[in-house]
C-alpha positions in Angstrom: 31.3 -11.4 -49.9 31.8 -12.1 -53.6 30.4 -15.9 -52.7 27.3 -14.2 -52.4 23.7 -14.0 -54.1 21.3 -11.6 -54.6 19.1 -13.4 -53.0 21.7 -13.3 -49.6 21.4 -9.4 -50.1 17.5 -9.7 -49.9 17.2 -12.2 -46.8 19.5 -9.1 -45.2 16.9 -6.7 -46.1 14.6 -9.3 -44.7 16.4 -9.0 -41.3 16.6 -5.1 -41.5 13.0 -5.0 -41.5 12.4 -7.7 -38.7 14.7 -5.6 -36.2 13.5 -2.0 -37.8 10.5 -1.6 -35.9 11.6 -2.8 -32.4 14.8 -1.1 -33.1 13.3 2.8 -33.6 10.3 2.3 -31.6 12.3 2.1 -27.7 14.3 5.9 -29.4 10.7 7.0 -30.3 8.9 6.3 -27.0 11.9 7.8 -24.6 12.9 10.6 -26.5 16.1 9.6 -28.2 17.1 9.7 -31.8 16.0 6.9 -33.6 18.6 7.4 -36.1 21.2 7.4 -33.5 19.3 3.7 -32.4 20.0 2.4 -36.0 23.4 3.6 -36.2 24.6 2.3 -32.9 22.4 -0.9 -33.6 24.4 -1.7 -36.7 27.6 -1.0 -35.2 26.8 -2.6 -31.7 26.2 -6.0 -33.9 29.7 -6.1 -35.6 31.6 -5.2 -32.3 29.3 -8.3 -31.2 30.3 -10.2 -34.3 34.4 -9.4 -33.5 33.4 -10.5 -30.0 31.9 -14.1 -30.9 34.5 -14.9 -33.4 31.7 -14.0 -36.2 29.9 -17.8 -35.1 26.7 -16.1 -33.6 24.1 -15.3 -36.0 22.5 -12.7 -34.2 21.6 -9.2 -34.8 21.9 -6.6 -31.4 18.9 -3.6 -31.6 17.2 -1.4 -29.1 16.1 -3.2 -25.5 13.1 -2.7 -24.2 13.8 -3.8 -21.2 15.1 0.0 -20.4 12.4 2.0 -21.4 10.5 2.6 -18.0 13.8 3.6 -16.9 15.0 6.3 -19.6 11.4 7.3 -20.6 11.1 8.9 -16.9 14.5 9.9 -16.7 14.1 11.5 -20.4 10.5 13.6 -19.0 10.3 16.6 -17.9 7.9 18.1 -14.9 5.0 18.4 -17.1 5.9 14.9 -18.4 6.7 15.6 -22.1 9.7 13.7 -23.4 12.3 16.0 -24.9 15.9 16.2 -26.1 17.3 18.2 -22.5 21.2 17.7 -23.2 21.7 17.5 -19.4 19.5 14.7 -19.2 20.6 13.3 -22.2 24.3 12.9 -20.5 22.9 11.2 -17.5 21.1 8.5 -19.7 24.2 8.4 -21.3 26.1 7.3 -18.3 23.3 5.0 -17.0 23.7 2.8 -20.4 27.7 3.0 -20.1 27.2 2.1 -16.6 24.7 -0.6 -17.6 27.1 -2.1 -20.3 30.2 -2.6 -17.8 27.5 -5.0 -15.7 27.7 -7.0 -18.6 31.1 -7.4 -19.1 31.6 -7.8 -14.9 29.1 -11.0 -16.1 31.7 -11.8 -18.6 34.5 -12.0 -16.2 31.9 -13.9 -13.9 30.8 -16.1 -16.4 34.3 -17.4 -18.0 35.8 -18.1 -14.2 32.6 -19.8 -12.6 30.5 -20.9 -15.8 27.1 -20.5 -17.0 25.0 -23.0 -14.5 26.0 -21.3 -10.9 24.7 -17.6 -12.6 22.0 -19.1 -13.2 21.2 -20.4 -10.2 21.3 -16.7 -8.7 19.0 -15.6 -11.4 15.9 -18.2 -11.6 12.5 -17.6 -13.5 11.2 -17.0 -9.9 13.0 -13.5 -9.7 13.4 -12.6 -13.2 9.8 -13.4 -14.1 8.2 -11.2 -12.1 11.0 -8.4 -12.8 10.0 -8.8 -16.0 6.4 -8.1 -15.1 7.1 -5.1 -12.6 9.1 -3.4 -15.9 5.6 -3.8 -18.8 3.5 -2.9 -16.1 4.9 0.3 -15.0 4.8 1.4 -18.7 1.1 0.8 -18.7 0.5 4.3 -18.1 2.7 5.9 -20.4 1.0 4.0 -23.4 -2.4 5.6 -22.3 -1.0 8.7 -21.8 0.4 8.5 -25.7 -3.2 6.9 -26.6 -4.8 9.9 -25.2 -1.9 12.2 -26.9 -1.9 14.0 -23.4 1.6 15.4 -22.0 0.2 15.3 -18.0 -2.6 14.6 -16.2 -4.2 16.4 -13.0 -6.1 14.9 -10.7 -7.4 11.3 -10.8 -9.5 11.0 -14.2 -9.2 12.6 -17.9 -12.0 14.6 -19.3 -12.8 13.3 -22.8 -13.1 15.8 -25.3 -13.1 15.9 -29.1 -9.3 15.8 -30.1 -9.0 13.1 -27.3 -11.1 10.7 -28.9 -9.7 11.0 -32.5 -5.9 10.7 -30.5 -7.8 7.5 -29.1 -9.3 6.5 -32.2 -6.3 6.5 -34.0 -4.3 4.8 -31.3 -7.1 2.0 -31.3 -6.9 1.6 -35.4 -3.1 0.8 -34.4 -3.7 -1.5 -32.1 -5.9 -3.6 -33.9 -3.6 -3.7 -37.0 -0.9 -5.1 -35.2 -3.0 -7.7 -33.4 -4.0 -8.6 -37.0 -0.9 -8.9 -38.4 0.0 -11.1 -34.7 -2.1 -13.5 -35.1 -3.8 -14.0 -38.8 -0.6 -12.6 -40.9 2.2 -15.4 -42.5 4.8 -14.9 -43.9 6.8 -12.3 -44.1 4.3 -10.1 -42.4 3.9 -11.9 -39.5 7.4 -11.1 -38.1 7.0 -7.3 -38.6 3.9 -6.4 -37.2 4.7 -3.8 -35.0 6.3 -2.1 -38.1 2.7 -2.8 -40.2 1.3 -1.1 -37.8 3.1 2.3 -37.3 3.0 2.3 -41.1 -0.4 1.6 -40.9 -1.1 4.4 -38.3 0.8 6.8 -39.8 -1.1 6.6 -43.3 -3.8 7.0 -41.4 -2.7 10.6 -39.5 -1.7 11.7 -42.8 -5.5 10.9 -44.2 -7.0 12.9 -41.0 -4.6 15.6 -41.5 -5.2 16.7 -45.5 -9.2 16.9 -44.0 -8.2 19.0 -41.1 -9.2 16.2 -38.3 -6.1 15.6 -36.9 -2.7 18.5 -37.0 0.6 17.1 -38.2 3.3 19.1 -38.7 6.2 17.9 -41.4 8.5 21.2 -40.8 11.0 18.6 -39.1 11.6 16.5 -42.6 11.4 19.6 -45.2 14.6 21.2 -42.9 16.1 17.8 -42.6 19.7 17.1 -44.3 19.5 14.5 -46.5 22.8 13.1 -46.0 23.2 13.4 -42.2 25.6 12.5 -39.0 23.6 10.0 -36.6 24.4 11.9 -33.2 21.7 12.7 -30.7 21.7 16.5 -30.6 23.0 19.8 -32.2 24.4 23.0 -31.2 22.8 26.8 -30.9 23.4 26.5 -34.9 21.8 23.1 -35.8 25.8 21.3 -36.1 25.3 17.6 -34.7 27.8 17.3 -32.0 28.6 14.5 -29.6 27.1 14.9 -25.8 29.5 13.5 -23.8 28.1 11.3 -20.9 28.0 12.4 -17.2 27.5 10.1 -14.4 25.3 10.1 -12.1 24.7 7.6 -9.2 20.6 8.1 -9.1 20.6 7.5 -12.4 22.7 4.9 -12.8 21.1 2.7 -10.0 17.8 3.0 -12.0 19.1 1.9 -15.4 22.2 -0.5 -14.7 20.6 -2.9 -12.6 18.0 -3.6 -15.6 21.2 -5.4 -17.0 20.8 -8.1 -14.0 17.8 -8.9 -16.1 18.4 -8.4 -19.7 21.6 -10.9 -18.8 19.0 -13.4 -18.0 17.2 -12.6 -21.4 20.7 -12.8 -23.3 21.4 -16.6 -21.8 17.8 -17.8 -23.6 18.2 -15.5 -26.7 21.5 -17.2 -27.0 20.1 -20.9 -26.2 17.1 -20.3 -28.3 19.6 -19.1 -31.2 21.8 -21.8 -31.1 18.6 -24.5 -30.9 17.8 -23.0 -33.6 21.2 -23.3 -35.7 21.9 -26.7 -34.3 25.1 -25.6 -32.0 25.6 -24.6 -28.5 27.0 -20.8 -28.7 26.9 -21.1 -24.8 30.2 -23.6 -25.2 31.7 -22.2 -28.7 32.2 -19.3 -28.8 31.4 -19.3 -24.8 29.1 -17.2 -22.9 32.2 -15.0 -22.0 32.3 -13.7 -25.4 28.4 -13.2 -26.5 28.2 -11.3 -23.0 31.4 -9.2 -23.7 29.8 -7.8 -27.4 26.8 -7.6 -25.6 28.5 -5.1 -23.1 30.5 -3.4 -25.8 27.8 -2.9 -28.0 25.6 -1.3 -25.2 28.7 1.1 -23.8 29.3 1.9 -27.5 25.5 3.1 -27.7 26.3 4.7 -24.5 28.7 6.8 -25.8 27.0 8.1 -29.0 23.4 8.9 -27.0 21.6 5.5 -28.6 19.8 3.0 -26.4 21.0 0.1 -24.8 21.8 -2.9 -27.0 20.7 -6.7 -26.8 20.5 -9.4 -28.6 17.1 -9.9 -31.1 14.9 -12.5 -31.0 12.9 -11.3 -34.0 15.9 -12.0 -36.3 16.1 -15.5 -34.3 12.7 -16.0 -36.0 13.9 -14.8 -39.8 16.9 -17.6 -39.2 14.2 -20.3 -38.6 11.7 -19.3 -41.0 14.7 -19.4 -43.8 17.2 -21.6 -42.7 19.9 -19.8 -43.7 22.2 -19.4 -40.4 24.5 -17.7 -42.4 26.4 -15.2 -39.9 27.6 -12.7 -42.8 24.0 -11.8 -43.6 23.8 -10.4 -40.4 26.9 -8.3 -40.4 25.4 -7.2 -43.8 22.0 -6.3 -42.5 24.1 -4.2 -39.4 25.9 -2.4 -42.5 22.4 -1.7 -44.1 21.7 -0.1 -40.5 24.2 2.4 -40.4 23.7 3.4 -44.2 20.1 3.8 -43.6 20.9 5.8 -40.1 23.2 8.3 -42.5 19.9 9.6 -44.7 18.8 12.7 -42.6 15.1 12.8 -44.1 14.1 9.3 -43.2 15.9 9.7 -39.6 13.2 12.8 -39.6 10.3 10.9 -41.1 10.3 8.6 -38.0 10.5 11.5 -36.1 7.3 12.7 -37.1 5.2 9.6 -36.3 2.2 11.1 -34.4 2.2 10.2 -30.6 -1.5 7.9 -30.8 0.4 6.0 -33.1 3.3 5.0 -30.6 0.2 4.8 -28.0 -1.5 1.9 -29.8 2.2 0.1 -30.2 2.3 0.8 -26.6 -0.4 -1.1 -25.8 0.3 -4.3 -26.9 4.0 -4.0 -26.8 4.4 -3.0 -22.8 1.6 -5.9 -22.7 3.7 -8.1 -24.1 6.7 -8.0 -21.6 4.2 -8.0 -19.0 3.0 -11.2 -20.5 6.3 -12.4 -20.9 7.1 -12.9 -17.1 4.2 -14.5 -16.4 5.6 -17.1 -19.4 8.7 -17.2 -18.2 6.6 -18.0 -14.4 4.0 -20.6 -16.2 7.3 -22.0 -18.4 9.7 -22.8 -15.3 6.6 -25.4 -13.7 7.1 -23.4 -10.0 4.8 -24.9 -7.6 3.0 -21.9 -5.9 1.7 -24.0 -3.4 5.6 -23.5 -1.7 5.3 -20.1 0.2 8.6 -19.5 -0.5 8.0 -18.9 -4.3 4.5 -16.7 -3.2 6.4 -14.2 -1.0 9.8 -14.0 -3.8 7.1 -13.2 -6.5 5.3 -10.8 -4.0 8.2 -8.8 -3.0 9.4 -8.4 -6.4 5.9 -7.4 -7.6 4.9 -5.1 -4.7 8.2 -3.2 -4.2 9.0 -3.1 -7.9 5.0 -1.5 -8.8 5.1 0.4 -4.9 7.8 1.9 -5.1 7.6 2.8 -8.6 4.7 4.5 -8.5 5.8 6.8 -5.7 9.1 7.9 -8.3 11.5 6.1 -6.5 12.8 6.6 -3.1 15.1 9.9 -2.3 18.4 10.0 0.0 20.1 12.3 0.5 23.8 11.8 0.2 26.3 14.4 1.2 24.7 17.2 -1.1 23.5 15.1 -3.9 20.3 13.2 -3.8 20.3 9.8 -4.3 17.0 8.5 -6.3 16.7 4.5 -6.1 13.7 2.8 -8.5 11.7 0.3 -7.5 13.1 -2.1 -9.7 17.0 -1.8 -8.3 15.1 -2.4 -5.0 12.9 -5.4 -6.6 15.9 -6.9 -8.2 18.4 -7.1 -5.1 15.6 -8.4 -2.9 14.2 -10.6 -5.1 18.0 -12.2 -5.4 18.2 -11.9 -1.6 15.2 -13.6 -0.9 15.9 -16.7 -3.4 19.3 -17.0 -1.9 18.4 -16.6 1.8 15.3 -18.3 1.9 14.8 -22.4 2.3 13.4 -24.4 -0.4 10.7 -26.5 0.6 13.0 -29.6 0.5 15.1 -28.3 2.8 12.4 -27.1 5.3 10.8 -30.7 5.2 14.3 -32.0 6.1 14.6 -30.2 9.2 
């Protein structure tokens, strides 16, 4: 530490704001405490830095890859996303549960090697996962556009307070796709955090001239010095909720980490292309994988989200070329410090709903967008029917069944609730491991 600069203290700040927005948006959107996110997003990347022999300069945050999954889970009936301890526990033990699948691919990974997972996992049935999970977010980003909790029947009325909600949610929007594509710098890695700022200067404008209501009670009775945990007692005490486990639940969130595990192999690659080493080989795949699962039962535990590894900070190394791992065990210590200030935990609390809407929108985009890259990237030939009905099934069950809430069994006298993207994922794997490739067929 003492070998130091100040300027290493301010390329750590640099990496606390690249994660920062990613980071407390997935709390924001599902219900969780984004001050919880921070705190378990610091400490998730140390336990991953203990796990990778501190070689890995990565920085673990919120995945996004879960939020279909705990956004529903975290809704009640009428669809409005609250802090329900009950449900709270559940989630819990859905992330836990999805955190031991990554250390099973640990165990996998160190006795048969990185190239044979792979093989069960190609772009052909993670790409269009990937697509199934932004697309069945689309509707909760128009919903938070909108600033509506539920909708009845089959259209929305427009009225006056919806159109400043969509307004607002619009100004967002085009903020961040500003800062996408014209920003440099510094600017252009943090443009989902522009624009929430952005957004939220906004609200605050409408509100002093009575156009749109924003209530601040939540920061003036904020602590300023506070305990990241995700609820409180009858009496406002911060307490731990303790997880509970249940098997719905779990099938809905834990399979997700069939996925993400396909995400952490390229964040990995891309990482170590960009340091010049192969992390896959030193420190192995075993270990990044086993901090990855740590860090996520860790957040488990304490009522974060689940962990993974972030690309955005990926983007800070190359833009600086400073692959210093340190700085990224000091940004994860900035994390938890700035998780410990009670007002600013409220603060982001208070970030009106439009505002998240417009993020929405280009955000759940975004990871729609992505699996059709990672389709476009892997040079399938679609002209094979086997790769047409792989990508079919994934995208029709995954979006079918989905949109139906899942499918209901009853087992015993629990009900067992399985989501369209367990069922995607298991046929998807099914179906690229069962079916021919074209080779093969012309063989015969």
């Amino acid at each position: 530490m003492s070998d130091l600069k100040a300027k290493d203290y301010l390329l750590s700040i640099q990496h606390l704001f690249a994660m920062f927005g990613a980071t407390v948006l997935v709390p924001l959107i599902t219900g969780l405490n984004p001050s919880v996110a921070l705190f378990s997003a610091g400490v998730g990347t140390l336990i991953f830095h203990i796990c990778s022999k501190g070689k890995v300069p990565v920085f673990l945050g919120s995945s996004f890859a879960f939020l279909g999954a705990i956004g529903i889970i975290a809704q009640s009936a009428d669809g409005a996303t609250i802090y329900d301890l009950e449900r709270l526990s559940k989630v819990q033990g859905g992330v836990i549960a999805a955190g031991i699948v990554y250390l099973v691919f640990a165990v996998i990974a160190y006795i048969v090697g990185t190239d044979r997972i792979k093989k069960v996992f190609p772009p052909v049935v993670t790409g269009p996962v990937i697509v199934v999970i932004g697309i069945q977010l689309s509707a909760i980003a128009i919903k938070d556009c909108l600033n509506i909790v539920s909708v009845s029947g089959s259209s929305v009325m427009m009225t006056k307070e919806l159109g400043v909600s969509l307004l607002i949610a619009l100004f967002t929007l085009a903020v961040v796709i500003i800062c996408t594509i014209f920003a440099k710098g510094f600017f252009k890695i943090v443009p989902i955090l522009i624009g929430l700022a952005a957004g939220y200067l906004l609200c605050v404008i409408l509100n002093a001239f009575g156009i749109f209501a924003m209530d601040f009670s939540a920061v003036q009775n904020a602590a300023w010095i506070n305990i990241p945990l995700q609820t409180t007692d009858a009496n406002g005490v911060p307490f731990i909720s303790l997880p509970s486990f249940d098997w719905g639940i779990i099938l809905s969130i834990a399979p997700i980490a069939l996925v993400t595990f396909m995400e952490h192999i390229g964040d990995i690659t891309t990482n170590g292309t960009v340091v010049g080493k192969d992390f896959l080989k030193d420190p192995g795949l075993h270990r990044t994988l086993l901090g990855d699962g740590l860090a996520t039962i860790f957040a488990g535990l304490v009522g974060g989200p689940p962990n993974t590894t972030y690309s955005e900070n990926t983007g800070v190394l190359a833009t600086t070329k400073n692959y210093n791992p340190l700085l990224l065990r000091i940004t994860a210590v900035f994390a938890i410090i700035l998780a410990l200030f009670g007002k600013f935990g409220a603060v982001l609390q208070t970030i009106p709903v439009p505002v998240k809407g417009g993020v929405e929108i280009m955000l759940f985009g975004m990871i729609a967008a992505i699996g059709i890259r990672t389709l476009a990237e892997s040079d399938l030939d679609f002209t094979h029917s086997r790769n047409l009905v792989i990508v079919g099934l994934i995208l029709v069950l995954g979006l079918g069944i989905n949109a139906l809430g899942g499918l209901t069994f009853n087992v015993g006298s629990q009900a067992l609730t399985i989501s369209g993207l367990f069922v995607a994922v298991v046929i998807g794997v099914i179906a690229n491991l069962v079916l021919p490739k074209e080779e093969d067929v012309k063989n015969k």
